[in-house]
VOGU-3710 file (C-alpha; in Angstrom, 3 decimals, decimal comma):
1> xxxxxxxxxx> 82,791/124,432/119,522  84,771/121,196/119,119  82,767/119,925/121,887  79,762/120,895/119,780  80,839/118,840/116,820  81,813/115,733/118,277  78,173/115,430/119,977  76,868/115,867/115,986  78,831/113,322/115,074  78,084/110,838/117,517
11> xxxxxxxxxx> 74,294/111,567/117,189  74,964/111,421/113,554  76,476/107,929/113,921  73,239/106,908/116,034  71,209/107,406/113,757  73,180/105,706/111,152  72,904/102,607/112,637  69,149/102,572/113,709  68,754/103,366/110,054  70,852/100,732/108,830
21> xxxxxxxxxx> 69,274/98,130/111,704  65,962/98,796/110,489  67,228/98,975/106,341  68,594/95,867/106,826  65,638/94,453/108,220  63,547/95,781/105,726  65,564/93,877/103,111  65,843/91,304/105,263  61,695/90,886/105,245  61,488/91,590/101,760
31> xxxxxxxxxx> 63,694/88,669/101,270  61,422/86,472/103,126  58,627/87,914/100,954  60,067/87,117/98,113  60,861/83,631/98,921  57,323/83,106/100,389  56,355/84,714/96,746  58,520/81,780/94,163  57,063/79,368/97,197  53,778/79,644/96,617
41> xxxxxxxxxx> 54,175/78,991/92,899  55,876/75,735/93,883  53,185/74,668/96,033  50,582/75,762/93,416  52,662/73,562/91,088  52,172/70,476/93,494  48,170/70,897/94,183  47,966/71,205/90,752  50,037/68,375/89,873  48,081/65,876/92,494
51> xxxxxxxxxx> 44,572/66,888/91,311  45,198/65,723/87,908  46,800/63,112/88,738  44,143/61,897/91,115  41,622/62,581/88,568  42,958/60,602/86,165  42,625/57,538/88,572  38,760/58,613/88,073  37,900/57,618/83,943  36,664/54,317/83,872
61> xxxxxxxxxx> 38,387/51,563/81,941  35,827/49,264/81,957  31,756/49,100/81,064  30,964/50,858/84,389  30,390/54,527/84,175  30,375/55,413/87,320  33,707/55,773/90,045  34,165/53,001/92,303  34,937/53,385/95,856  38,575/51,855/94,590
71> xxxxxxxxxx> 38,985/54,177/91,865  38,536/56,701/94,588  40,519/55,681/97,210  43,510/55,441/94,166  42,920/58,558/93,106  43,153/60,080/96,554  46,399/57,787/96,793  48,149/59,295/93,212  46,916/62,891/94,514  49,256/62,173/97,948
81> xxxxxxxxxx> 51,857/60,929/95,927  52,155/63,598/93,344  51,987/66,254/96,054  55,103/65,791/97,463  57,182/65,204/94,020  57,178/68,910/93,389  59,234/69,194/97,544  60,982/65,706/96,010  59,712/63,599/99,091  57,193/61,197/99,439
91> xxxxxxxxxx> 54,013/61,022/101,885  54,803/59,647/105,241  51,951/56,940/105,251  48,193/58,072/105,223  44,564/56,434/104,788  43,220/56,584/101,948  40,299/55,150/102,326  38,341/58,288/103,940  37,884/61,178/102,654  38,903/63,883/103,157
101> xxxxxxxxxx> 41,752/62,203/103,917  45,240/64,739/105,009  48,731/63,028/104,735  52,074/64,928/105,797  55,137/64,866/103,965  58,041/62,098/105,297  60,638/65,053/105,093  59,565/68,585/104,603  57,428/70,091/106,290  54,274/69,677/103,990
111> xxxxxxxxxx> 50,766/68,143/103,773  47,548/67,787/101,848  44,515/67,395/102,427  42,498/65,306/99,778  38,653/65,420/98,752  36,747/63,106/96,438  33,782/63,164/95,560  34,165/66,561/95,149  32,336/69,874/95,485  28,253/68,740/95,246
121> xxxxxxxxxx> 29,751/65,042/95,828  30,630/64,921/92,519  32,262/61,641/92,161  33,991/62,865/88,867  35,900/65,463/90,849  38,892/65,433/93,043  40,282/68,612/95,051  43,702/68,875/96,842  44,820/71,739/98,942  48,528/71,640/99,757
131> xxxxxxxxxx> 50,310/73,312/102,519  53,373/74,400/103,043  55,272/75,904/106,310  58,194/77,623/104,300  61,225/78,364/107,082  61,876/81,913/107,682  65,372/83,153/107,584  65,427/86,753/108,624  61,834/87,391/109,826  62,382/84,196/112,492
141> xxxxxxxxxx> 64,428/86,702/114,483  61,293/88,840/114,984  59,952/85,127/116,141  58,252/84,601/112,776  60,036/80,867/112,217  57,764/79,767/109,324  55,206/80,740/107,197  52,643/78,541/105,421  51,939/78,673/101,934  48,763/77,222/100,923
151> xxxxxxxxxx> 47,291/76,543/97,550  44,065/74,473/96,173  43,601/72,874/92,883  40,029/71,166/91,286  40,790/68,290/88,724  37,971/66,637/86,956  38,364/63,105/85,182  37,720/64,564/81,781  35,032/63,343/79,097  36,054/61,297/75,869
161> xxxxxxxxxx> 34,276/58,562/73,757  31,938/61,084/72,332  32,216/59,555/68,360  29,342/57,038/69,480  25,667/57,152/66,756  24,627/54,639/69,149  26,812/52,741/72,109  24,902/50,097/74,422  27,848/49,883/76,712  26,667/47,104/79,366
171> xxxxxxxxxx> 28,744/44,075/78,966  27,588/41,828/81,653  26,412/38,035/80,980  25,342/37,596/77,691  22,587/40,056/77,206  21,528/42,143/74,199  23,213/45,337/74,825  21,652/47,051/71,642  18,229/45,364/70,556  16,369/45,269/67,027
181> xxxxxxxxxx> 12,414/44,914/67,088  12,493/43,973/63,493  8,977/45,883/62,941  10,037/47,376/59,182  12,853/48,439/58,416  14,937/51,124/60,758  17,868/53,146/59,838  20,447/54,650/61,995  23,019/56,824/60,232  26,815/58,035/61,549
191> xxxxxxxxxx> 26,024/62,143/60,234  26,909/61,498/56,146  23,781/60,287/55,080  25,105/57,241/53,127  27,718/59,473/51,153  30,962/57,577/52,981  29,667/54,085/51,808  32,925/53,703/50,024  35,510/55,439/52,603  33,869/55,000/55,861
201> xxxxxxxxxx> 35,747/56,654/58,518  36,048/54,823/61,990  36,187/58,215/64,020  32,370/59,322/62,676  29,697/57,916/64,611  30,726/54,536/66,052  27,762/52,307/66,358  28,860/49,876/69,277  27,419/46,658/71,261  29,716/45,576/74,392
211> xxxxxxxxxx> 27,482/42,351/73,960  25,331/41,728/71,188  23,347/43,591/68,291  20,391/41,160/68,444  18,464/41,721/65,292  19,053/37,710/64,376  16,133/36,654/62,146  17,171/37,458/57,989  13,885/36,944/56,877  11,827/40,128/58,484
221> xxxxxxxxxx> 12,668/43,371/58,510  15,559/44,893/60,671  18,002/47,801/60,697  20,122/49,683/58,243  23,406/51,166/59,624  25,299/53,721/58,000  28,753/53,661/59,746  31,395/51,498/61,308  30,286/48,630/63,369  31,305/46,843/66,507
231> xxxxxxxxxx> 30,258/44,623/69,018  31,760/42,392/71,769  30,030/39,227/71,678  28,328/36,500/69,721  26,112/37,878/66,549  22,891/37,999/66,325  23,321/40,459/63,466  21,536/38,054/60,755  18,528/41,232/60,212  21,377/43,978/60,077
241> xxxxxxxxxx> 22,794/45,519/56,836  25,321/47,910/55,961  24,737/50,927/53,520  21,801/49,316/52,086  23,959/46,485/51,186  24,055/43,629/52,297  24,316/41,659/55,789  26,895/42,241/58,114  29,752/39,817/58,277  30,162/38,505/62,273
251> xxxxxxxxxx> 32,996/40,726/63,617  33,863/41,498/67,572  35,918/44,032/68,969  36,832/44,451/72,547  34,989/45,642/75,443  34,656/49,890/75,149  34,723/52,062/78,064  31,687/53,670/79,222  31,468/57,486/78,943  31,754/59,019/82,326
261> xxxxxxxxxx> 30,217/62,287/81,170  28,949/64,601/84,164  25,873/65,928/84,373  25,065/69,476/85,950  24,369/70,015/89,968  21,177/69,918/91,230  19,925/73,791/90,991  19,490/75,733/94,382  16,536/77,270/92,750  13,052/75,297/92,032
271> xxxxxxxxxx> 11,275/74,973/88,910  7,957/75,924/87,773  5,435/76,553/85,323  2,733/79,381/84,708  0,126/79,440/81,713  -0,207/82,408/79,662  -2,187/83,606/76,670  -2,980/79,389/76,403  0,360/78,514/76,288  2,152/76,315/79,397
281> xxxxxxxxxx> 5,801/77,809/79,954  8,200/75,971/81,996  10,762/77,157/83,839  14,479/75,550/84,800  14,898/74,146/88,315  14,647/71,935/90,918  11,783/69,561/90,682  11,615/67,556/93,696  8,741/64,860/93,945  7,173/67,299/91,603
291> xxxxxxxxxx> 6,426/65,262/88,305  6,197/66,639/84,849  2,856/65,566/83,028  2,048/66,878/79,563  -1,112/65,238/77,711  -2,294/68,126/75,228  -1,935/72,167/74,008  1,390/74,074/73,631  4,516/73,566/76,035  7,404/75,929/76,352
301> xxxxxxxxxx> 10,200/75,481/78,090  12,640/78,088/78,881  16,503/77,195/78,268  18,333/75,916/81,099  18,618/72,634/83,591  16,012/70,310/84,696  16,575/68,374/87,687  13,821/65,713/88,665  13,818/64,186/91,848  11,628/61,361/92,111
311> xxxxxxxxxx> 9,668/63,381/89,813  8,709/61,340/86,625  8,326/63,808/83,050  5,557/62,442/81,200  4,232/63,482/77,360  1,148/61,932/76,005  0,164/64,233/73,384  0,487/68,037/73,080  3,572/70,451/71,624  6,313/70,194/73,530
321> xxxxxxxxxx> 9,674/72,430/73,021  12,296/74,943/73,750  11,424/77,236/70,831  9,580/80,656/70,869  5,578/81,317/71,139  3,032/80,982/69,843  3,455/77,510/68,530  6,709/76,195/69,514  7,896/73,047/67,533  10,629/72,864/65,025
331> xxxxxxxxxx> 13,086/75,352/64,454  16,637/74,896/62,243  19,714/76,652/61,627  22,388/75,716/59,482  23,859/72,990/61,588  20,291/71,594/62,499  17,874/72,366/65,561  18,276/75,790/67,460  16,114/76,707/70,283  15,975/80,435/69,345
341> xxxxxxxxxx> 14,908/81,119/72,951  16,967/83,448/75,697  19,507/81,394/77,493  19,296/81,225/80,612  18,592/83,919/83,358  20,393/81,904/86,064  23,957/82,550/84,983  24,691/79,135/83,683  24,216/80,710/80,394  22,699/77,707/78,290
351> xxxxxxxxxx> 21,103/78,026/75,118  19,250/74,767/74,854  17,653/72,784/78,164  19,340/69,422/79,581  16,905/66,960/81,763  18,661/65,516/84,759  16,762/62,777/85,895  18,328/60,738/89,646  16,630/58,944/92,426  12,806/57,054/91,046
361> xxxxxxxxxx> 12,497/59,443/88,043  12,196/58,696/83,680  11,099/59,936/80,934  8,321/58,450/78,361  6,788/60,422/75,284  4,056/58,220/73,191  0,739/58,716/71,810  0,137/61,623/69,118  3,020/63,917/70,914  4,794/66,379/68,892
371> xxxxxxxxxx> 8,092/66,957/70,805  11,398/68,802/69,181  14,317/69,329/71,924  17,439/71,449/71,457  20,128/70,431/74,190  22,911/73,556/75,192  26,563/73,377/73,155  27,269/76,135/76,378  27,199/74,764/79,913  28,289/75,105/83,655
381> xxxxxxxxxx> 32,046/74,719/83,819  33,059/70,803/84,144  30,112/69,668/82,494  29,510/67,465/79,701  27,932/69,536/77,052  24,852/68,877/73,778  23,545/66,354/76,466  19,579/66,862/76,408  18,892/63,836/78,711  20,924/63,018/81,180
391> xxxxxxxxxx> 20,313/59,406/83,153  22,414/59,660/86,439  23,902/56,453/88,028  22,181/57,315/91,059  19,032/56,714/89,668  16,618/54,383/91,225  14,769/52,327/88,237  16,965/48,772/87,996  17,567/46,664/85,119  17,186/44,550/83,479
401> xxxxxxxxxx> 13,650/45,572/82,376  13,650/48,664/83,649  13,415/51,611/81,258  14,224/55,141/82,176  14,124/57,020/78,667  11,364/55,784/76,192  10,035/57,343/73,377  7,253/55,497/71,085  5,209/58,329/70,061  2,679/57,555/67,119
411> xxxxxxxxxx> 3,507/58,470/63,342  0,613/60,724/63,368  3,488/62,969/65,991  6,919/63,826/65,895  9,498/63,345/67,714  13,239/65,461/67,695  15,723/65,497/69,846  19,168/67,081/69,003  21,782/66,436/71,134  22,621/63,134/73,299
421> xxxxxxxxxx> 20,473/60,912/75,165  22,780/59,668/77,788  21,549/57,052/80,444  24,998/56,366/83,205  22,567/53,974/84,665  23,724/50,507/85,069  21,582/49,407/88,024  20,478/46,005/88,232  21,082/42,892/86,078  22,862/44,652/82,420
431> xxxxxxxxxx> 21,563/47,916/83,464  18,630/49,711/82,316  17,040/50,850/78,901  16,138/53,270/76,397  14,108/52,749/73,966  13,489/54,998/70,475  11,182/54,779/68,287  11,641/55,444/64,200  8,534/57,942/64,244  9,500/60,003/60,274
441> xxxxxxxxxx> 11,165/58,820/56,902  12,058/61,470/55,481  15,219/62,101/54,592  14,714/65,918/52,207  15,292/67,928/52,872  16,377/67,019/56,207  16,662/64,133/57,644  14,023/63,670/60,813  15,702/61,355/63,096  13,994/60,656/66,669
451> xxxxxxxxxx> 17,694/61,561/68,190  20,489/63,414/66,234  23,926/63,438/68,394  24,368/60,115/70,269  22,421/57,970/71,906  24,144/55,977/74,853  23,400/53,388/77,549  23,748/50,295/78,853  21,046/48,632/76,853  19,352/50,567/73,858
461> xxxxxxxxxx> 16,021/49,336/72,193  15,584/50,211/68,482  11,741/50,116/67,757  11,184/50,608/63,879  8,283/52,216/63,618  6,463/49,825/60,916  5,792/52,872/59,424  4,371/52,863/55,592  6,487/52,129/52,816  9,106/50,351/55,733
471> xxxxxxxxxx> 7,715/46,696/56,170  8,771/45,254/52,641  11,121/42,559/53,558  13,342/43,297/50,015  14,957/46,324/49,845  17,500/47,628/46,566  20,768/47,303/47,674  23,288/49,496/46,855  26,453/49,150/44,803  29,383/47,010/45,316
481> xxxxxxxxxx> 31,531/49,158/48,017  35,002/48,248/45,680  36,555/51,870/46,008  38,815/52,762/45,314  39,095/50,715/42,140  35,764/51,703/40,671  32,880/53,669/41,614  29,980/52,632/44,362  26,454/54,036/44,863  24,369/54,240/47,695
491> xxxxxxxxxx> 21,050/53,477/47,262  18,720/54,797/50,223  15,578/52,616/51,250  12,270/53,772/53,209  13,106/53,340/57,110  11,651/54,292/60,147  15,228/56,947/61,027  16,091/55,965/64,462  19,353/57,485/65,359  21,703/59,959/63,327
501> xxxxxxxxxx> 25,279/61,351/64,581  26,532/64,242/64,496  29,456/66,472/66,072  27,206/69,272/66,934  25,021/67,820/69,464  26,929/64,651/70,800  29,462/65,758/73,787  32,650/67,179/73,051  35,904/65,915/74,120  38,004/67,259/77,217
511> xxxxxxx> 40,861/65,266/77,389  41,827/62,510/79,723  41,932/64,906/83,254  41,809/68,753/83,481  42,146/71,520/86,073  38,733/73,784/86,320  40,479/75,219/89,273
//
């Protein structure tokens, strides 16, 4: 019997320790787990740390738009740098003038791998995966002697500047960055309608020249602006008033950064059109060497992104819009134009349409055109909303002559666009144009601008229309802006209305750099 018992309790102790052995290593795993856990929020940490601080190397500082190859290869070189601060080392050398370019820590053992342009080689984008082999303690006994811990991050360079009526941002030489035809009189108007004449505030609707206004004879018509006012070089601002005033005095201001707003990827589906019950719908897309050419009867077009290719989009007469059947054409809601069509079926979930024009593509509307465009307040992640034309850099048409965006329809038409016209490109000698046209006057009970948002590029044209009731060279000014020591009236004048802000349909900020991923 003793016998008996002292077996039991040896087998007992047997078992005792293979239970312990393989408790201990149980905890000893789950220790490693847990450090592999509080690792991988370090290493999160870093990648995002380095993608926004690559993508702040990304905004442009100066008149250019775009990203250089420099600000590139400095972004890719902060991204590096800020990876390893979160491990408190440093990277051990690296090119950055590739990319994707991968640099390993000096110390610990760590690296990233760096990407800009980013996903779609979108030069606003930066993405940084970081690695980590995190030692093992307990589970290197079972051989496992490290573990890596990987996470990504995707920083874009953020938006800002988006207080601009009208910005002609090319600063080059000594060009006319924002042009006057003196043809009557032509108003542009920073969203109040003349009712700040007294207490103008710098922050609503900026109108800005990063060379000159050129408007320079005083005795023919020229342009009324409602709103702060700045430009960079000499004046040729002899034709321009303020508030219905009186001529504005010769004031510079330095040069402004260019927007670097982003535009949406080209679609992976194409576009295309299909009449029905006499009406032309369009459809969002791709449209690839596929022009656009509308010269009479109704046009609909469906809410979502337009991407032309070498594809030119053409109006010579007809209705053209993004509002319901059976007529299209104007619609309002209490902020201005709504589409009141479905958004879009492809997921990007826009309620207004955005043009995307890159490689040998523009945009002209002219003759007896009625055309009324609603851009999207909601759009694809990382893109720069209320844009209804968008200009890309990569476009092919060169300045200094060259016009991309033109619109001189006939006062017999109409012409509305709410949200920005936005032209990123600066090809050639001072870039290339836009050109509006002051098509309405009327100012109740709305006012009918040819663009309400902003209007930006490097060189803007201002055509006034000459439209009746506009080509008197007197006007009434308005009274003497002395508040707030007495009162002051503004007095509005006929004018061909070129170009009103407003908050709703000009691009909304997104800070200086931001994670999307």
């Amino acid at each position: 019997m003793m016998h008996s018992l002292r077996t039991k309790r040896g087998q007992s102790l047997v078992i005792i320790a293979l239970s312990a052995t393989a408790l201990f290593g149980i905890i000893a795993l789950g220790l490693d787990a847990g450090r592999l856990y509080f690792e991988r929020r370090d290493v999160q940490n870093a990648a995002d740390a380095a993608a926004l601080a690559g993508a702040q190397e990304l905004i442009p500082t100066g008149a250019n738009a775009g990203q250089s190859p420099a600000m590139q290869q400095s972004a890719r070189t902060q991204a590096a740098l800020y990876a390893f601060k979160t491990f408190n080392d440093t990277p051990d050398g690296g090119n950055y003038n590739t990319s994707p370019t991968t640099v390993a820590a000096s110390q610990v053992p760590a690296q990233a791998t760096i990407t800009t342009p980013g996903r779609n080689n979108n030069p606003n984008e930066i993405i940084v995966q970081v690695t980590y082999n995190v030692p093992m303690t307990f589970a290197s006994i079972l051989g496992f002697q490290s573990q890596p811990v990987t996470a990504v991050a995707i920083a874009h360079g953020g938006f800002f500047n988006k207080t601009y009526t009208i910005f002609g941002f090319d600063s080059t030489g000594s060009g006319n960055s924002v042009n006057d035809d003196q043809n009557g009189w032509g108003q542009v108007d920073n969203g109040a309608n003349g009712s700040d004449m007294c207490r103008t505030n710098p922050a609503q609707g900026k109108l800005v020249s990063n060379a000159k206004w050129h408007a320079p004879n005083p005795t023919q018509q020229g342009v009324n602006l409602n709103g702060t006012f700045y430009y960079a070089q000499a004046s040729d601002t002899h034709a321009v008033v303020l508030y219905w005033f009186g001529p504005v005095s010769p004031t510079t201001s330095g040069i402004e950064p260019a927007p670097n707003y982003e535009p949406p990827a080209m679609p992976n589906y194409d576009g295309y059109h299909q009449d029905l019950n006499g009406i032309r719908y369009y459809y969002p897309g791709r449209y690839v060497r596929d022009p656009i050419t509308i010269n009479g009867g109704t046009n609909i077009f469906a809410n979502g992104i337009y991407y032309l290719q070498d594809s030119d989009f053409t109006i010579t007469g007809g209705n053209v819009s993004n509002t319901p059947p059976p007529g299209g054409g104007p619609r309002y809601n209490a902020v201005g134009g709504t589409s009141g069509l479905p958004v879009d079926t492809h997921g990007t979930g826009m309620n207004g349409v955005e043009f995307v024009f890159d490689g040998n593509s523009s945009f002209s509307a002219s003759g007896n055109a009625s055309v009324f465009f609603v851009a999207s307040s909601v759009v694809p992640q990382g893109v720069a909303d209320s844009i209804a034309f968008f200009i890309k850099s990569s476009d092919t048409i060169s300045g200094p002559s060259g016009i991309v965006w033109s619109e001189t329809v006939n006062p017999g038409g109409f012409f509305q666009v709410w949200g920005t016209v936005f032209d990123q490109d600066s090809n050639g000698s001072h870039g290339t144009q836009v050109l509006v046209t002051g098509v309405s006057t009327q100012l109740n009970p709305r006012p009918l601008y040819a663009v309400t948002g902003s209007l930006i590029a490097p060189q803007v044209d201002l055509d006034n229309g000459g439209l009746p009731g506009t080509t008197s060279t007197s006007y009434t000014p308005s009274s003497a802006p002395n508040w707030p020591a007495g009162p002051c009236g503004y007095n509005p004048n006929p004018a061909g209305l070129l170009v009103q802000y407003n908050p709703n349909f000009a691009p909304h900020f997104k800070g200086l750099a931001y994670l999307v991923k």
